[in-house]
C-alpha positions in Angstrom: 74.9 -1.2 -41.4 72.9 -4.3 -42.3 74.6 -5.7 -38.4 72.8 -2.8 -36.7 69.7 -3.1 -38.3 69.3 -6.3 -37.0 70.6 -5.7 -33.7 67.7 -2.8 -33.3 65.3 -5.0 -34.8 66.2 -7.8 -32.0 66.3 -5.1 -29.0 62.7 -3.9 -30.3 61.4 -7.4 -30.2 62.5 -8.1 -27.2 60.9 -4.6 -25.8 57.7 -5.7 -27.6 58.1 -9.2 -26.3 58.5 -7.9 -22.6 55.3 -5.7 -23.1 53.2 -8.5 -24.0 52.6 -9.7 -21.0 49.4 -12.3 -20.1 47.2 -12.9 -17.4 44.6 -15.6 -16.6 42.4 -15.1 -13.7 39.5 -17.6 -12.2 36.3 -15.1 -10.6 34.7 -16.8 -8.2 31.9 -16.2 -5.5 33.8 -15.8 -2.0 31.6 -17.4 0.1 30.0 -20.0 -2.3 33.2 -20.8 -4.4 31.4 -20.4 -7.8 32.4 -19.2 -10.7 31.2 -16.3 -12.1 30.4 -15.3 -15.4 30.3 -11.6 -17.1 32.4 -10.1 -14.3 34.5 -7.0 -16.2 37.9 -7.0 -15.3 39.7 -3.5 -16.7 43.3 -2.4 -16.1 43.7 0.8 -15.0 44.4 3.9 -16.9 45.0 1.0 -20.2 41.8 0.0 -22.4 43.1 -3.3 -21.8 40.3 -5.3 -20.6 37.9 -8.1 -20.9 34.5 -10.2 -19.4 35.1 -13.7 -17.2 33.4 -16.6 -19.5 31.1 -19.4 -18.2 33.9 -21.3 -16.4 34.6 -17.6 -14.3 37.8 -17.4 -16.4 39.0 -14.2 -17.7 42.5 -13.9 -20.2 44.2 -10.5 -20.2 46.9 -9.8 -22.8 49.1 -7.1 -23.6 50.0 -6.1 -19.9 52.9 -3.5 -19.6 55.8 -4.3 -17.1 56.1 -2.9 -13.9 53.1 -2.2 -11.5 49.6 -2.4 -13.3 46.2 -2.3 -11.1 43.2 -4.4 -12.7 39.5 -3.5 -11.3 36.8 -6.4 -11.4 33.2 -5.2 -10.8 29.9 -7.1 -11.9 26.5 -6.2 -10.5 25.5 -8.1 -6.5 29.4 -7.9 -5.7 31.6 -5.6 -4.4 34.1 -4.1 -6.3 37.6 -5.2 -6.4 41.0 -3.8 -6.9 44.4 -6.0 -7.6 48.0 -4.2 -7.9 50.4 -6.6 -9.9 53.9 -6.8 -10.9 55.1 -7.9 -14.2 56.9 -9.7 -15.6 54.9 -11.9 -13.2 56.6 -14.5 -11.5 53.8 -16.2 -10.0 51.5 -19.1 -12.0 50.4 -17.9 -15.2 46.8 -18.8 -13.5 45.6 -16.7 -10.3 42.5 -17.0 -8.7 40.4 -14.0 -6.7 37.8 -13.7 -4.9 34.5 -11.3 -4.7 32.8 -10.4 -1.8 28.7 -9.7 -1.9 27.6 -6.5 -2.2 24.6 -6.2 1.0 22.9 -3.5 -1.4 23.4 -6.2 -4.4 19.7 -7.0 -5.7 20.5 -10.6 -5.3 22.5 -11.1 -2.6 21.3 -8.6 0.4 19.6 -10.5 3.3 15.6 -10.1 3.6 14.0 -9.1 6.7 10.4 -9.2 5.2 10.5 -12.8 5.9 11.9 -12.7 9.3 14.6 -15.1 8.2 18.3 -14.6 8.1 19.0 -16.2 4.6 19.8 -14.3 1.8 17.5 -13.5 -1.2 18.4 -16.0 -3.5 17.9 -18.4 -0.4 14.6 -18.0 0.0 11.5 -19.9 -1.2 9.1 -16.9 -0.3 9.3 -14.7 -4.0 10.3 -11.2 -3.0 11.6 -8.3 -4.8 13.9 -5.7 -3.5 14.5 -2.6 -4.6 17.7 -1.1 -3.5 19.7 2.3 -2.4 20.9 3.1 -5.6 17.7 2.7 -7.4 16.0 4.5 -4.3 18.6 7.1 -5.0 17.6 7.4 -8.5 14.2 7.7 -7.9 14.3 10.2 -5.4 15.8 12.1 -8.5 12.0 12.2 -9.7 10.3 12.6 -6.2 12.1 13.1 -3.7 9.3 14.2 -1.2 7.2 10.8 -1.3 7.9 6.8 -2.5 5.2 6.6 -4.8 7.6 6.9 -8.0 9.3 4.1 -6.1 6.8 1.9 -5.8 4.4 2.9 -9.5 7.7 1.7 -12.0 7.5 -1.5 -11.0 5.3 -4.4 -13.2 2.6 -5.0 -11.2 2.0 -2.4 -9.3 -0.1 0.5 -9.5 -0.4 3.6 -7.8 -3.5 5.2 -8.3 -4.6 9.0 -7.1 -7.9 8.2 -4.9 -8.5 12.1 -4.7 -8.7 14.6 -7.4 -8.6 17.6 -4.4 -6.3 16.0 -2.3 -3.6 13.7 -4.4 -3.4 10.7 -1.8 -2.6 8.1 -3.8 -2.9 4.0 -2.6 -1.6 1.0 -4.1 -2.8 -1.5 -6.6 -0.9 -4.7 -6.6 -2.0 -7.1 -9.1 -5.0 -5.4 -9.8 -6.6 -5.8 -6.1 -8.1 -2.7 -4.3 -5.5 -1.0 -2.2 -6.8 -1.8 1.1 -5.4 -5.5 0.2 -2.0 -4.3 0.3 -0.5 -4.1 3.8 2.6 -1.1 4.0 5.4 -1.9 6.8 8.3 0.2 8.1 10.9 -1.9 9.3 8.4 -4.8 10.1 6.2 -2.3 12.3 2.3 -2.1 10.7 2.3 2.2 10.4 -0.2 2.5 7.6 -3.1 0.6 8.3 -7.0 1.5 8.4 -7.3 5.4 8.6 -3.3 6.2 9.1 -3.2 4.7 5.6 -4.8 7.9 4.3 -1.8 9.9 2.3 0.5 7.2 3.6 2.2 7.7 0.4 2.4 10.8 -0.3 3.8 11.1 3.4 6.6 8.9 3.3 10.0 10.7 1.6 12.7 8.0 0.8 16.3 9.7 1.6 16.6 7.3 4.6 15.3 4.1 3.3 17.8 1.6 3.0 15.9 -0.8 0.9 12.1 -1.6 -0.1 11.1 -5.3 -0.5 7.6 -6.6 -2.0 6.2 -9.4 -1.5 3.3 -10.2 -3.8 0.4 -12.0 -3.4 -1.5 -13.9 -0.1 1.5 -12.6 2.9 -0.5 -12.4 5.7 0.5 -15.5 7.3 4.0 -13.2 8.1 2.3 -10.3 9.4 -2.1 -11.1 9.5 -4.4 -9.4 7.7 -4.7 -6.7 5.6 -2.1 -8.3 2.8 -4.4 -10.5 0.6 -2.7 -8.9 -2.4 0.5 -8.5 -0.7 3.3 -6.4 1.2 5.4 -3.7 1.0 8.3 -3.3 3.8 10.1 0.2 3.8 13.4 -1.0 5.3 15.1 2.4 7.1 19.4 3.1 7.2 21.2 1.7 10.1 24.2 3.3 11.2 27.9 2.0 10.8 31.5 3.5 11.8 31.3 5.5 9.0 29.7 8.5 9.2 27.2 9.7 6.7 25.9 12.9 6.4 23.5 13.4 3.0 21.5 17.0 2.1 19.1 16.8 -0.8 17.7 20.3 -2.2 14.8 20.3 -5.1 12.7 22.4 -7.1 10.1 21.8 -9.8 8.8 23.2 -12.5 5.1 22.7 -10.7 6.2 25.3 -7.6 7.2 22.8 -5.4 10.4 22.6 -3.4 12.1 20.3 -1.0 14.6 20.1 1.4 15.9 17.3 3.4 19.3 15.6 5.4 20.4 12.3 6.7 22.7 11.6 9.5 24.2 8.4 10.6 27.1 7.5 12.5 28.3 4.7 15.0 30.2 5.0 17.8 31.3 2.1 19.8 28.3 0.8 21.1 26.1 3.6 20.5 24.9 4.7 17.4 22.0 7.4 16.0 20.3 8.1 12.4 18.9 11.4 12.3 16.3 12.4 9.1 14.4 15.6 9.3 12.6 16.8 5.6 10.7 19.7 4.2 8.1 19.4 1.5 5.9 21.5 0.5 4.2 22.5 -3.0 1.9 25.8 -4.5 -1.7 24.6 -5.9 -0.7 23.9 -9.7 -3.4 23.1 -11.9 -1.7 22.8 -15.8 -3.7 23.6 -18.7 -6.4 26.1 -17.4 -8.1 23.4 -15.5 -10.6 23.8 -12.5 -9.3 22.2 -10.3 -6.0 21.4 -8.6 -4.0 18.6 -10.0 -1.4 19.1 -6.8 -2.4 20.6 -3.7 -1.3 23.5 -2.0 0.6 21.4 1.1 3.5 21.9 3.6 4.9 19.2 5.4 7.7 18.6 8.1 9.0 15.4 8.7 11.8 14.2 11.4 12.9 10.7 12.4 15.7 10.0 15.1 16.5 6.7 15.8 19.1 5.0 18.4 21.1 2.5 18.0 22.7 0.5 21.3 25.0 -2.8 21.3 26.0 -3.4 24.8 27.3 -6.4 23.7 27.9 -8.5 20.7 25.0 -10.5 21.1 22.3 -8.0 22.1 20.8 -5.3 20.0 18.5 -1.9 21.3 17.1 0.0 18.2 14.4 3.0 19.9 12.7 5.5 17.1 10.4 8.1 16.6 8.7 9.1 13.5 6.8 13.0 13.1 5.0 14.2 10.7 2.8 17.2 10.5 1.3 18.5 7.1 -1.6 20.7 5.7 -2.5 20.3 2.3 -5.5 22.5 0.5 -7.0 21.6 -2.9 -10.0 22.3 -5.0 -11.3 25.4 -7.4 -7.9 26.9 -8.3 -9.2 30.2 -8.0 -10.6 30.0 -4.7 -7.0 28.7 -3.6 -5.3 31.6 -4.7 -7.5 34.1 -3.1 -10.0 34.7 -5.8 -13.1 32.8 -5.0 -16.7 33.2 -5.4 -20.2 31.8 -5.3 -19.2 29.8 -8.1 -15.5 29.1 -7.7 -15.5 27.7 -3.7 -15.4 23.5 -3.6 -12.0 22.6 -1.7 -10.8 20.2 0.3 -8.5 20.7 4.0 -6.3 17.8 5.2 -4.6 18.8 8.1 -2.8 15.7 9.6 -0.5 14.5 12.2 1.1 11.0 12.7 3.5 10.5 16.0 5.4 6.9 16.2 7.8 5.5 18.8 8.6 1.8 18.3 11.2 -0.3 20.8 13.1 -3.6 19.1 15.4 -5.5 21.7 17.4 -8.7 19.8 19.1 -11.0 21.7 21.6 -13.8 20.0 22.6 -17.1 22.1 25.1 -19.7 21.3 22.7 -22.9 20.2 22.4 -20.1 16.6 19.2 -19.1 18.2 17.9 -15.2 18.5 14.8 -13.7 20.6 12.8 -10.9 19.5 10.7 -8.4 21.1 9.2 -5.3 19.9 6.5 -2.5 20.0 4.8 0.5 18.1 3.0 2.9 19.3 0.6 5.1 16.4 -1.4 7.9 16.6 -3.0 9.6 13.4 -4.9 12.6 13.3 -6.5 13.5 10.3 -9.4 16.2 9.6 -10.9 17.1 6.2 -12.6 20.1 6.2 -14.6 20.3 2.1 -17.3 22.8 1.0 -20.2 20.8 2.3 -18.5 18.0 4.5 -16.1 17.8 7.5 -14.7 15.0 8.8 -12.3 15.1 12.4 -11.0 11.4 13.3 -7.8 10.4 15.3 -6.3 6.3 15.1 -4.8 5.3 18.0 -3.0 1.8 17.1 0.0 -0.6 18.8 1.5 -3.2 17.9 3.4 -5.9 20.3 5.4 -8.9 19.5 7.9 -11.6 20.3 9.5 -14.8 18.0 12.0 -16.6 18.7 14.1 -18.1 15.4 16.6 -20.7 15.8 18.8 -22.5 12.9 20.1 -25.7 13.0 21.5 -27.8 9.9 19.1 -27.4 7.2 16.2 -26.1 9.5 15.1 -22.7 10.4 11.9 -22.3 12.4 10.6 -19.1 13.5 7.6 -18.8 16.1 6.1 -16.4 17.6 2.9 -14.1 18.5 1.8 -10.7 18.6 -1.2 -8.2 19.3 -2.5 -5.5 17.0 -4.9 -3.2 18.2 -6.6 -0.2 16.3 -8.7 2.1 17.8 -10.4 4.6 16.0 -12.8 7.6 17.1 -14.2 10.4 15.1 -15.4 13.7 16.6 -19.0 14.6 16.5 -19.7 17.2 14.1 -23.0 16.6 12.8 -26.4 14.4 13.0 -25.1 11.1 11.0 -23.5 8.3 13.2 -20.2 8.3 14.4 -17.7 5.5 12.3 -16.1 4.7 16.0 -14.6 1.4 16.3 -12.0 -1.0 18.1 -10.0 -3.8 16.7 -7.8 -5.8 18.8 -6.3 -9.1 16.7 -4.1 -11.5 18.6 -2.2 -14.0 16.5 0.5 -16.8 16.5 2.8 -18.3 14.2 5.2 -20.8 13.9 7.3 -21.3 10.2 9.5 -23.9 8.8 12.6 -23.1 6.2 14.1 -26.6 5.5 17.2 -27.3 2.9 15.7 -30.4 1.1 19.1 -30.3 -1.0 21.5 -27.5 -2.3 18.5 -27.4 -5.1 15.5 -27.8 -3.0 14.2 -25.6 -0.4 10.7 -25.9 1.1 9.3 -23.2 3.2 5.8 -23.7 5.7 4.2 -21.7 8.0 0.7 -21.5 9.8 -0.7 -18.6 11.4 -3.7 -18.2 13.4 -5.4 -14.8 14.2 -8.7 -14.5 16.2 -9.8 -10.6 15.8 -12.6 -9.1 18.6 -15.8 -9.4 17.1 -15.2 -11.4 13.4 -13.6 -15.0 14.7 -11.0 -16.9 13.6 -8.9 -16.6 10.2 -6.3 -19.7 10.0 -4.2 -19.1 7.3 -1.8 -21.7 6.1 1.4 -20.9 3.7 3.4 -23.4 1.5 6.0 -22.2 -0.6 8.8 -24.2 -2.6 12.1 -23.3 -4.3 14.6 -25.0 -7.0 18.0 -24.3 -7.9 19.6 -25.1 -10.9 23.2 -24.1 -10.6 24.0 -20.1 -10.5 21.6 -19.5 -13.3 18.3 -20.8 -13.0 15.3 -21.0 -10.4 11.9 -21.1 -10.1 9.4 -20.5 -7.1 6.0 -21.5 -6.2 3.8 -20.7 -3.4 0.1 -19.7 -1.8 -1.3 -19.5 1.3 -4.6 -18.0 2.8 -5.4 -14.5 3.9 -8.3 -12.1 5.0 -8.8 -8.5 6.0 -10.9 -6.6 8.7 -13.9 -4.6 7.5 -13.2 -0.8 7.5 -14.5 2.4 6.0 -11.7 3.3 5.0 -11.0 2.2 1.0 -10.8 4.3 -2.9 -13.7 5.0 -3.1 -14.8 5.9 0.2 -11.4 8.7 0.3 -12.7 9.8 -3.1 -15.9 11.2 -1.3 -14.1 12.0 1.8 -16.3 9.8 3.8 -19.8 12.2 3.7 -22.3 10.2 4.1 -20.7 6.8 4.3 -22.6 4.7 7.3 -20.5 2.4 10.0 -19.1 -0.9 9.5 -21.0 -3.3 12.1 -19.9 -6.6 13.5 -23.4 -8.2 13.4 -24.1 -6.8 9.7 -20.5 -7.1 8.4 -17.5 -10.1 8.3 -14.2 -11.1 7.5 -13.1 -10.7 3.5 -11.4 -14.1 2.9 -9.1 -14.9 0.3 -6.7 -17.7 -1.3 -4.1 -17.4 -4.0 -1.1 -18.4 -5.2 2.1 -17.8 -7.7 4.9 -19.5 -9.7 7.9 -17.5 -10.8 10.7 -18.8 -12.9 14.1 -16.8 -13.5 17.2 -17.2 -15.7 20.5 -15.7 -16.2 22.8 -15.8 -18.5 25.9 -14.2 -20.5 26.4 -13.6 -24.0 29.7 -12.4 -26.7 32.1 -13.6 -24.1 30.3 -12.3 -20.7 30.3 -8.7 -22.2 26.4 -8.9 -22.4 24.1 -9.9 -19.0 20.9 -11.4 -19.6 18.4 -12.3 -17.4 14.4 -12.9 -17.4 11.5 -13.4 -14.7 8.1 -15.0 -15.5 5.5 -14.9 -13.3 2.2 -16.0 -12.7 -0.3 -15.7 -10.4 -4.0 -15.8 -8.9 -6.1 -14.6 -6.1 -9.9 -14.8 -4.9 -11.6 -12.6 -2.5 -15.3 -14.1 -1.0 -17.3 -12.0 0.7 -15.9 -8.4 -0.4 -17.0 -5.4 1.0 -18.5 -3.2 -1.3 -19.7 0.1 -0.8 -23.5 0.7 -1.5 -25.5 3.2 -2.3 -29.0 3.9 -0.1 -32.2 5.5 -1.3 -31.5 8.2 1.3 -28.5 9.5 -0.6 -26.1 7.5 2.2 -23.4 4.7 1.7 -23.3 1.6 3.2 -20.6 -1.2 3.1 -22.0 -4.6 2.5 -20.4 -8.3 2.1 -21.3 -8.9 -1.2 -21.9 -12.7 -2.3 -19.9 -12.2 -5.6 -16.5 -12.8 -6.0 -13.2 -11.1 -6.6 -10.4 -12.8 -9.0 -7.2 -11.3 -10.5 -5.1 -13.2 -12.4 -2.2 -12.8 -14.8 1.7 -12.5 -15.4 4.3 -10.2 -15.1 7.4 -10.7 -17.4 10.7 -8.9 -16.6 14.0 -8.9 -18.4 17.1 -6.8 -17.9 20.1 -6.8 -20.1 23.6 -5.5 -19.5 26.0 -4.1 -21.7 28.9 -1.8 -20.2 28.1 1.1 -19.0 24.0 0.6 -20.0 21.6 -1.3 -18.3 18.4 -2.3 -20.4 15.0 -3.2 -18.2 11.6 -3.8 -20.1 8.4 -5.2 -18.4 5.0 -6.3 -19.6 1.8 -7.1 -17.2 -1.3 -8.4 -18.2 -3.9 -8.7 -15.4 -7.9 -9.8 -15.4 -9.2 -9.0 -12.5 -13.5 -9.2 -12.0 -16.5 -9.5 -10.0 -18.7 -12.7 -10.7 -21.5 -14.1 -9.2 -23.7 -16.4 -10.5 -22.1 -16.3 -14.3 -22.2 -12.7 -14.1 -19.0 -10.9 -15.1 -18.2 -7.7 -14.5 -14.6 -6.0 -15.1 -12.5 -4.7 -11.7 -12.1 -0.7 -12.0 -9.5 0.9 -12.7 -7.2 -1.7 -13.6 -5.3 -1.9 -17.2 -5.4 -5.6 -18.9 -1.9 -5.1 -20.5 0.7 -2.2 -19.0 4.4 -2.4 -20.1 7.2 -0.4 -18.4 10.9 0.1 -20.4 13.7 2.0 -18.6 17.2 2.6 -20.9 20.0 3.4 -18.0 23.8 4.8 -18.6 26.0 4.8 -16.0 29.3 5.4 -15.0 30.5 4.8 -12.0 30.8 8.3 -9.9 30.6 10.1 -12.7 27.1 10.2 -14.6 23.8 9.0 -14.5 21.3 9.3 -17.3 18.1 7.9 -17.8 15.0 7.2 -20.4 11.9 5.6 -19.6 8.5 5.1 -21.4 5.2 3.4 -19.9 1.7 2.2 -21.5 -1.3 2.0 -19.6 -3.9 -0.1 -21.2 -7.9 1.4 -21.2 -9.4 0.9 -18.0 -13.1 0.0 -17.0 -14.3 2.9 -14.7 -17.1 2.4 -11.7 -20.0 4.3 -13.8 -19.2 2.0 -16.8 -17.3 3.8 -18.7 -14.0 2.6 -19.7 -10.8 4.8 -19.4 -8.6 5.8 -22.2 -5.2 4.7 -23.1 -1.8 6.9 -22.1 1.9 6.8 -22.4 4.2 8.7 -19.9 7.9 9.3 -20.7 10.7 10.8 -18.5 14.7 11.5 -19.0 16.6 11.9 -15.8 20.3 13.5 -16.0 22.4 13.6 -13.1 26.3 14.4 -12.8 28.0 13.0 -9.8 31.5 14.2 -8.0 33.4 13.2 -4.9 31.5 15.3 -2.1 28.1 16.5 -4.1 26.2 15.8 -7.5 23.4 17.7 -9.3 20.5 16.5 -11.3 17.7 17.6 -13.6 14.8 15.4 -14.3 11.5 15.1 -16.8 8.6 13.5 -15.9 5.6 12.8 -18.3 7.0 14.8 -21.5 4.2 13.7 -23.9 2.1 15.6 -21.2 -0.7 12.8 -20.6 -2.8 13.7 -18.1 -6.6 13.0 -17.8 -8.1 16.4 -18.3 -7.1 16.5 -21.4 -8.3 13.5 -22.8 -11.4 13.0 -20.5 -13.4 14.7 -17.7 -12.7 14.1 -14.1 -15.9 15.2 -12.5 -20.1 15.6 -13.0 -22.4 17.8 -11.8 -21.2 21.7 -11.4 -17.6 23.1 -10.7 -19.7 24.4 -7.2 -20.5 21.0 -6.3 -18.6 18.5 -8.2 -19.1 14.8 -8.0 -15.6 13.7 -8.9 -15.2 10.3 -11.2 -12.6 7.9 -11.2 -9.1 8.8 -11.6 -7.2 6.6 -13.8 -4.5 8.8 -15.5 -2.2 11.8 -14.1 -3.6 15.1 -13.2 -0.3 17.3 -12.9 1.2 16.7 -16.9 4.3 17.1 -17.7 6.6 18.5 -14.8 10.3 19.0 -14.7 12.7 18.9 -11.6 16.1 19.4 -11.0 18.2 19.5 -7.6 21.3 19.3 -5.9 22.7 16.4 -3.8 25.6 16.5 -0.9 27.5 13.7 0.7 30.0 15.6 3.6 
């Protein structure tokens, strides 16, 4: 007996012995040959599994015999899938490779910059958001990218107008009109086609978004003293993608929209056509609307052609056509009266066709050449104002980039013209005006080291009746192996006169006199910024770390400010003060499984002075702090928390804006062919109305105040999703 206990007791240890199978692996960077650290490496359908340390080396333990598949996957790379054999008779010690993920937020190659190094590679500071954080937030709105653009620090999107929701954006705490909004490269939302440029622009077939913050316009010329924001649209590949979205909120609006995008051979298309539309909603009993009453149809086809490998074709179209009504709620829905009659009409129309031809030669060198074509109609029809205007506006260019070595320089030159004539429809003067800017520039990328990188340009724009605007750049970059760097940079900028800013939407241009070469000049500015980012791994690589500081400053002379006359008219006027913003913006995310932990805090002091006289920029928060709590699992689910504070705000008649906290949740269950989601937006139900007044005067003719909080309140949306 005793002889077979020990002969079981032998076999089982031997089983057990079999079963315990090890397995160290090195993770390294494919193209770089790095380790890396905190990549997870599971085995399938085991809870075996474990985190690659600092050196990239992961130990697995415990592996079964016979065929076992292990699946490595860390944020920027691509996932990965090994099928092994044990007992394995290879070195105890493997090593495999990862390849980077193009949609990684790290890792994808910028176009912003007109360079063809990757993020990480370049000494310009830019931020990217990617497709599946544009995926998320369409979640929350699909029908325009301000949701995109308002969660991240930094940036503000502000409603200009209480009647008809257009909404610009704040970066650093500069006046929208500083910012300068790109698709693909292509100026589409400048001067009066900026109007409701947000809330015009759905996201479904954006690929990417990438900011640049701070003085850009030696890239693209004026208009991006605070900065600049480049939509980047899908391109097509072999693979065929064909995406529906379908939503509904809680606020009577609905939207419907599908993506198409397929490559064949040479040829290739990406088709977008959308729906949005939304009833007047106005929460609480209020007045007046906090969304407008709007329908809007949207399409976008786009063709791809590759006649060979070295030349690319890329011809588009973008439509829109939308009317949006807002105002007295009762006179919206069909009950008005003497009393109940302010509103406000938009009725506008934007037609695009832009051309791209790229051509490749063997010295590593590419050529260039493209052209938009704009035209923007817009009329606002109010109670006791109507405004007709159409923008007619191109925009040429050609650069030539060549890399050799360590050097990349681009140069180049391009024209910009923007034409702009208002129907006569009254007794004050027409705002007519034509702007044609031509511009050069050359830029220099050099690799000092593997931890320097030094980046220069100079541009040079001479604009039809305001001069000359040189505007020199300088930016620098350090590496300190895979998990430190720090960027610095400034340059000069300016922008154009116009009548078309905040304030001036806010009173739908009545009254508001023309800009005038001989009374009016360039806004000039200079400014600069220093970032500095780690990353790191804690408990083994189980928990990713990372932080960005930055800091930054920018000065506007000669602003134009809007006046007001004794004659109950507007007039915009260079004003001898100046216009500073400075601050920092502090980001950290943090990793643990299946969660993902961002937190943000921005502190910006932006002000007029002139003389030792101080006076607080409107509308702009001193301290705002942003937190979003994310669990995920891979093709399966995707829930969300997020909260936000808004610091008080000083207001143009001197008062100062309260404080407010929004908070959202956002749910959304994913399978193979279609997903569903449901999503809450401001749950605490802050909205201005209910803590502070949003117009003077009577509800018959109301002179409307600064908005500095949401209108609409809390708001809940849910939808479906389909990938076929």
């Amino acid at each position: 007996m005793k002889q077979i206990i020990l002969l079981v007791a032998i076999l089982l240890s031997f089983a057990a012995a079999r079963a315990g199978n090890n397995l160290w692996v090195f993770v390294k960077d494919e193209k770089t040959n790095e380790p890396l650290a905190g990549v997870i490496a599971n085995v399938m359908n085991t809870t075996i599994g474990n985190a690659s340390n600092g050196r990239g080396l992961v130990f697995l333990s415990g592996l079964p015999d016979g065929k076992v598949v292990v699946h490595y996957q860390v944020m920027g790379y691509k996932e990965r899938y090994d099928t092994l054999s044990f007992p394995f008779y290879k070195k105890d010690t493997s090593t495999v490779f990862l390849e980077l993920d193009e949609e990684g937020l790290e890792e994808v190659t910028v176009s912003t910059t007109r360079s063809s190094r990757t993020i990480q590679d370049v000494a310009t500071r830019i931020e990217l958001i990617g497709g599946e954080e544009l995926d998320e937030k369409a979640n929350m709105k699909p029908g325009d990218i301000k949701m995109i653009l308002s969660e991240s620090t930094g940036i503000q999107t502000l409603q200009t107008s209480a009647t008809s929701g257009n909404a610009s954006i704040r970066v650093q705490g500069m006046d929208g009109r500083y910012t300068q909004v790109l698709k693909d490269g292509y100026p589409l939302f400048a001067g009066f086609s900026g109007g409701l440029g947000l809330m015009q622009t759905p996201p479904l077939d954006l690929k990417r978004v990438e900011i640049i913050k701070g003085a850009s316009s030696t890239l693209y010329g004026g208009g991006a003293i605070a900065g600049l924001v480049n939509l980047i649209s899908k391109t097509p590949s072999k693979t065929q993608e064909l995406r529906f979205l379908i939503n509904g909120t809680s606020a009577g609006g609905a939207d419907a929209s599908g993506y198409f995008s397929k490559l064949w051979g040479k040829a290739g298309i990406t088709l977008y056509g959308a729906f949005n539309g939304n009833m007047a909603y106005a929460p609480g009993n209020t007045t007046f609307t906090a969304i407008p009453e709007f329908k809007r149809y949207t399409f976008n086809p786009k063709f791809f052609w590759y006649p060979n490998k070295n030349t690319d074709v890329i011809i588009g179209v973008n439509g829109m056509y939308e009317n949006r009504i807002g105002g007295d709620i009762q006179y919206i829905q069909g009950h008005g009266d003497s009393t109940h009659a302010y509103h406000e009409d938009n009725a506008t129309e934007r037609i695009n066709g832009t051309i791209e031809v790229r051509r490749r030669f063997d010295n590593n060198g590419s050529l260039t050449v493209k052209n938009s074509i704009d035209h923007f109609n817009r009329i606002i029809s109010a109670s006791d104002n109507t405004f007709d205007g159409t923008q007619t506006a191109s925009f040429t260019e050609a650069n030539y980039a060549i890399r050799k070595n360590k050097m990349e320089w681009i140069a180049g030159g391009n024209v910009f013209t923007d034409a702009f004539k208002e129907k006569a429809l009254g007794i004050s003067p027409l705002r007519n005006y034509q702007i044609s800017t031509f511009g050069a520039f050359i830029q220099n990328t050099w690799d000092i080291s593997k931890k320097w990188v030094l980046e220069t340009g100079f541009r040079g724009d001479y604009v039809n009746q305001y001069g000359f605007a040189p505007l020199p750049k300088i930016s620098i970059l350090y590496k300190h192996g895979a998990g430190f760097s720090s960027r610095l940079g400034g340059g000069l900028g300016y922008k154009a006169p116009t009548i078309f800013t905040e304030e001036s939407e806010r009173m739908s241009y009545k009254n508001v006199l023309p800009v005038k070469p001989d009374s009016n000049k360039l806004e000039r500015s200079y400014g600069g910024n220093w970032d500095v980012n780690y990353k790191t791994t804690f408990a083994k690589g189980r928990i990713t770390f990372s932080v960005n500081e930055l800091i930054f400053f920018t000065s506007i002379s000669d602003p134009l400010i809007l006046t007001p006359l004794y004659n109950n008219q507007y007039r915009f006027e260079n004003s001898p003060a100046k216009i500073e913003s400075k601050g920092s913006e502090t980001n950290v995310k943090i990793g643990y499984k299946h969660f993902k932990l961002f937190l943000g805090y921005t502190y910006t002091h932006s002000h007029k002075h002139n003389q030792g006289v101080f006076v607080e920029t409107p509308l702009t928060p001193r301290h705002h702090t942003n937190s979003v709590l994310m669990y995920e699992i891979d093709g399966k689910w995707k829930i969300g928390a997020e909260a936000y504070y808004y610091g008080p705000q000083h207001l143009s008649d001197g008062l100062t804006g309260k404080e407010y906290v929004l908070c959202g949740f956002m749910m959304e269950r994913i399978w193979k062919k279609c997903s569903v989601y449901i999503n809450f937006e401001n749950m605490l139900d802050s909205r201005q109305t209910r803590f502070d007044s949003i117009y003077s005067g009577t509800i018959t003719n109301p002179l409307f105040r600064d908005i500095y909080a949401p209108l609409d309140g809390f708001i809940f949306n849910g939808g479906l999703k389909l990938s076929l």
